[in-house]
TORVEX-956464 format. One record per residue (C-alpha): residue in one letter; x, y, z. Coordinates in nm, 3 decimals. Layout:
BEGIN
+------+---------+---------+---------+
! code !       x !       y !       z !
+------+---------+---------+---------+
!    A !       X !       Y !       Z !
...
+------+---------+---------+---------+
END
This chain:
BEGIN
+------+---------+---------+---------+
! code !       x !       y !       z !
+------+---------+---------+---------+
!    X !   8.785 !  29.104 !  14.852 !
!    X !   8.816 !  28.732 !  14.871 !
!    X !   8.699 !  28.620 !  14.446 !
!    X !   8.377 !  28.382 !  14.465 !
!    X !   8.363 !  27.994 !  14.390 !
!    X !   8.177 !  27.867 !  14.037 !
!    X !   8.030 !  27.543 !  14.098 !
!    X !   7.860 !  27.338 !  13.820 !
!    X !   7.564 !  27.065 !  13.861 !
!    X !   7.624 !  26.838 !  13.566 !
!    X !   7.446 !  26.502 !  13.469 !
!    X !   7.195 !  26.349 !  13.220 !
!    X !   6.800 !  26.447 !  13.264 !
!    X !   6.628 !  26.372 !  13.594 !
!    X !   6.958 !  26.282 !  13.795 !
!    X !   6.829 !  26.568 !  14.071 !
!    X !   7.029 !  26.837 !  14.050 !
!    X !   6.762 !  27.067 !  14.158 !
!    X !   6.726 !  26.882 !  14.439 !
!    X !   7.097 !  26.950 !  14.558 !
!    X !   7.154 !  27.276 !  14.426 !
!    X !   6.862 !  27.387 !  14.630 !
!    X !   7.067 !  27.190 !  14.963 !
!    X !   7.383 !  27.352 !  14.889 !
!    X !   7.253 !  27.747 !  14.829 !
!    X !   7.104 !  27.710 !  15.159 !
!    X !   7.412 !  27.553 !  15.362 !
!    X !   7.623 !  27.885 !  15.203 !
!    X !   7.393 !  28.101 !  15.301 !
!    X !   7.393 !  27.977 !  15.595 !
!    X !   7.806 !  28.060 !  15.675 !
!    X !   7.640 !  28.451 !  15.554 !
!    X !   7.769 !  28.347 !  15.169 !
!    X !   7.620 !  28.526 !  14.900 !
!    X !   7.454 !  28.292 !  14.633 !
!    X !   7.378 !  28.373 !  14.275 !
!    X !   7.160 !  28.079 !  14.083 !
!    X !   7.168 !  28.050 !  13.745 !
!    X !   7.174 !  27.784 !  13.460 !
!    X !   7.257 !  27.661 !  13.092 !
!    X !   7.097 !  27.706 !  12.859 !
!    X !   6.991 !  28.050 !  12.994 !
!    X !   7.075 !  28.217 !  13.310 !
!    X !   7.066 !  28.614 !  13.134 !
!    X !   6.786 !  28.818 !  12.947 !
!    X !   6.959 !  28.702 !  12.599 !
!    X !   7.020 !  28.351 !  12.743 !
!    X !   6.678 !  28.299 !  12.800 !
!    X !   6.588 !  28.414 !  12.407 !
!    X !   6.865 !  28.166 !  12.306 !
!    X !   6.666 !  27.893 !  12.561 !
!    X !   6.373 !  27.923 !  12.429 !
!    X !   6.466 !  27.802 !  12.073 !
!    X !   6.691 !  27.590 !  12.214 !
!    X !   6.445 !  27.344 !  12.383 !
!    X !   6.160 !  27.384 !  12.172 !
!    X !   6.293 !  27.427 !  11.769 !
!    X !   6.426 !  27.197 !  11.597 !
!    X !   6.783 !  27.292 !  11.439 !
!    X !   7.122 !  27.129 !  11.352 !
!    X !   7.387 !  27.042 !  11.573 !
!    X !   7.595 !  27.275 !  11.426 !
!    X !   7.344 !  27.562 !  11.443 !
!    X !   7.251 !  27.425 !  11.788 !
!    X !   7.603 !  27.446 !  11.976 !
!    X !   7.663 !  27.801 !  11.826 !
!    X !   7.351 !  27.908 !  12.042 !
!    X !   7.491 !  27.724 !  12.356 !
!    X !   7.849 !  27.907 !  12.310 !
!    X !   7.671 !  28.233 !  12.258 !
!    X !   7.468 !  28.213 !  12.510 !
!    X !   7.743 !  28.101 !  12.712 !
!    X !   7.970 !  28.393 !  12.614 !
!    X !   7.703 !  28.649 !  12.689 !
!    X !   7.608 !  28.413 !  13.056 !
!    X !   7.990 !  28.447 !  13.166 !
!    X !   8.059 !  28.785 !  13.093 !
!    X !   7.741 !  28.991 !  13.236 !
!    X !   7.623 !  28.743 !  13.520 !
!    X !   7.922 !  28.475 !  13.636 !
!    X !   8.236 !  28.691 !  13.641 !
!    X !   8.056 !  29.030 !  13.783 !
!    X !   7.905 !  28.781 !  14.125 !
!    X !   8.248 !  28.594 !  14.120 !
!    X !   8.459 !  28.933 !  14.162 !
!    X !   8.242 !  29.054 !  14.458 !
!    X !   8.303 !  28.716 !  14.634 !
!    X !   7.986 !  28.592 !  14.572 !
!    X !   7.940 !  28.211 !  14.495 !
!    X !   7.780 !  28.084 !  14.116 !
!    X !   7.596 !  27.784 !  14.123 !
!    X !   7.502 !  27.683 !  13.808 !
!    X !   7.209 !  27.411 !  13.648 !
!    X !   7.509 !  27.278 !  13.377 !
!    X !   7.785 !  27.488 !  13.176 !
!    X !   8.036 !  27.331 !  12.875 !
!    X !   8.083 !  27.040 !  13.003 !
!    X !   7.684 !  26.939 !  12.900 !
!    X !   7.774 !  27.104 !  12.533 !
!    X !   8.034 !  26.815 !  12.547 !
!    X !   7.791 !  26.540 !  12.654 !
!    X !   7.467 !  26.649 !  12.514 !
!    X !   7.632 !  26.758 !  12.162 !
!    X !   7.971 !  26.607 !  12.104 !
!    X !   7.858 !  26.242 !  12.270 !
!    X !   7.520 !  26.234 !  12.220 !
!    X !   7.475 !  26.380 !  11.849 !
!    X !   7.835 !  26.337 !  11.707 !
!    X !   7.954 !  26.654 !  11.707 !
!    X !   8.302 !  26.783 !  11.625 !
!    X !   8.524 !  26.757 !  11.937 !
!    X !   8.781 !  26.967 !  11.764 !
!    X !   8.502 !  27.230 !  11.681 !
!    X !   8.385 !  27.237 !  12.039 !
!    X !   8.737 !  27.299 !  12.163 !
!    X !   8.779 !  27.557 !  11.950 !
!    X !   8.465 !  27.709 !  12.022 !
!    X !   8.523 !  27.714 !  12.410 !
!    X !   8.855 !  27.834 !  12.358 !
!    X !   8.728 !  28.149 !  12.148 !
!    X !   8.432 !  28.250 !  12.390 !
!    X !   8.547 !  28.146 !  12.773 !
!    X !   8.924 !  28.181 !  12.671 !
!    X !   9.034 !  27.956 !  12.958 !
!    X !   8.774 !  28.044 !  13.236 !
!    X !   8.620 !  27.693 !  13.394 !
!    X !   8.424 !  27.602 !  13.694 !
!    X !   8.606 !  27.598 !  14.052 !
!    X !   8.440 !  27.284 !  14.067 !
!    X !   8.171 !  27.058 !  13.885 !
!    X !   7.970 !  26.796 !  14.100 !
!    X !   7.871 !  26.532 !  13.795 !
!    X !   7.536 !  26.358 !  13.885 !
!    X !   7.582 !  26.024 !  13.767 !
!    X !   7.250 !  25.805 !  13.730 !
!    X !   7.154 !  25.516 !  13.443 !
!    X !   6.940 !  25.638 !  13.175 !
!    X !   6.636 !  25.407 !  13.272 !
!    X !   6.638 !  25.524 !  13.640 !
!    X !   6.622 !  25.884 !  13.495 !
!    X !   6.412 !  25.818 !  13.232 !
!    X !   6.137 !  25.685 !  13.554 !
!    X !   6.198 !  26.010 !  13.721 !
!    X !   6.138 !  26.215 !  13.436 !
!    X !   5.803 !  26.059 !  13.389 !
!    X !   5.714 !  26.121 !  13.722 !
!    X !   5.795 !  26.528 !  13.705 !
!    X !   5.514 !  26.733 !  13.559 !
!    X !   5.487 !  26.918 !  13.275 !
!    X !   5.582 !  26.845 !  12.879 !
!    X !   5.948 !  26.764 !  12.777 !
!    X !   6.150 !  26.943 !  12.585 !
!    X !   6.328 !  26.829 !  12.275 !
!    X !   6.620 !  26.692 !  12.416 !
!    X !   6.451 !  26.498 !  12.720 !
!    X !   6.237 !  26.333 !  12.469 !
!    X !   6.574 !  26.149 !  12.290 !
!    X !   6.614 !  25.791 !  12.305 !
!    X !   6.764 !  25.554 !  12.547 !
!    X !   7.081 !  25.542 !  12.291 !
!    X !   7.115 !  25.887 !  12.319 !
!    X !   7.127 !  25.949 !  12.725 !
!    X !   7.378 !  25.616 !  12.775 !
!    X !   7.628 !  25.819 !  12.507 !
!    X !   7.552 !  26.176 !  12.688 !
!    X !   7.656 !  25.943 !  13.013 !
!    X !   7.913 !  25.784 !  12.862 !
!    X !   8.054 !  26.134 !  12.764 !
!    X !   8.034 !  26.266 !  13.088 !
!    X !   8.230 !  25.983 !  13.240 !
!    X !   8.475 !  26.042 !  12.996 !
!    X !   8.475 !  26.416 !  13.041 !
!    X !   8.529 !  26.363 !  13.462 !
!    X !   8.841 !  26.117 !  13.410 !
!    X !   8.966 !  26.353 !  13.208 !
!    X !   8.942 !  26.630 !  13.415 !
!    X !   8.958 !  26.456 !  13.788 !
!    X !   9.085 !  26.753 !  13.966 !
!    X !   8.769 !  26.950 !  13.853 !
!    X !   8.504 !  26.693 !  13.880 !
!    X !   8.324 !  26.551 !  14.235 !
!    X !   8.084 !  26.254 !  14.082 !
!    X !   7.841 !  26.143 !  14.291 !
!    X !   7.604 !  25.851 !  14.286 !
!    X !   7.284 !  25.992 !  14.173 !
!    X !   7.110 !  25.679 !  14.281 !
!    X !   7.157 !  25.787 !  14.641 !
!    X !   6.990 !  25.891 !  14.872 !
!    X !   6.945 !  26.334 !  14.896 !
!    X !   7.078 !  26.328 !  15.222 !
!    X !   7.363 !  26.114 !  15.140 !
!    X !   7.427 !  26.323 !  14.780 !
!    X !   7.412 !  26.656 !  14.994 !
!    X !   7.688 !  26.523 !  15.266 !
!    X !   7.916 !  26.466 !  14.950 !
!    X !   7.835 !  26.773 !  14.784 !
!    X !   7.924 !  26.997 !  15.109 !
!    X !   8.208 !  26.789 !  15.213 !
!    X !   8.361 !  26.901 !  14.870 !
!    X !   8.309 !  27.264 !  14.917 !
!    X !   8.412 !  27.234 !  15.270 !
!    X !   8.805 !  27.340 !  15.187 !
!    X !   8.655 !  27.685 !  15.074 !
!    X !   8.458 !  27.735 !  15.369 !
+------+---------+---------+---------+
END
């Protein structure tokens, strides 16, 4: 049996990821590909604990990116690796890459410490392929206004904060070219969408 794709949606709060993930699950599906959704933080039972506190205490850095790596750990051994080795494909709402935007660039994290820590728990596993939504922080920031419901913790960070997470994820996708497909979040969906499936075309 042919092994699944992992595809990550990456990018700073309100760049539409939903939006495209939703596009692309259906354009598998349609070539009779089996689909699994899931996201970070979350995406298991115990991911979903870990989520919770997560978004909604308020915690150190240091505390806070052991909870992503554990929940991490427990979201790639139960749920990602099990679809992957049936063939299915994993699209997922953000993976390490975030830890290294959200924590490292945004709140000054240890970069060494990170490494480490994704070394220890994912032990060399990445995406197949990470689509980076790239938008400015006040073009988000409008968009996240216009979604309902209340923000979490991290949504509710400064303007500061989001241009270093986008800085960082810039950074991140020179650094790792082959991986990355960024994409002009400031698009239109239609035009985001042609990108995205144009990318995952070689699988197909």
């Amino acid at each position: 049996m042919t092994r699944g794709r992992f595809i990550t949606f990456e990018g700073i709060d309100g760049a539409g990821k939903t939006t495209q993930i939703d596009a692309l699950e259906k354009h598998l599906r349609e070539h009779g590909i089996e689909v699994v959704r899931s996201r970070e933080p979350g995406g298991t039972p115990v991911g979903e604990k870990i989520r919770e506190m997560l978004l909604n205490d308020e915690m150190t850095v240091r505390t806070e990116t052991l909870l992503f790596f554990a929940g991490r750990a427990e979201h790639v051994e139960t749920k990602i690796k099990p679809a992957l080795e049936r063939g299915a494909w994993v699209l997922s709402d953000r993976f390490a890459d975030a830890t290294y935007a959200y924590q490292v660039g945004g709140k000054g994290f240890s970069s060494e410490e990170t490494e480490a820590l994704e070394a220890w728990t994912l032990k060399g596993f990445a995406p197949d392929m990470t689509v980076l939504f790239d938008l400015s922080p006040e073009t988000a920031e409008k968009r996240r206004h216009v979604r309902a419901g209340e923000e979490d913790r991290f949504e509710r960070e400064n303007k500061a904060f989001f241009e270093a997470v986008r800085a960082a994820y810039l950074d991140r996708a020179e650094r790792n070219a082959e991986r990355f497909l960024t994409v002009n979040a400031g698009d239109t969906p239609e035009a985001i969408a042609a990108v995205i499936k144009e990318g995952v075309a070689r699988w197909l």
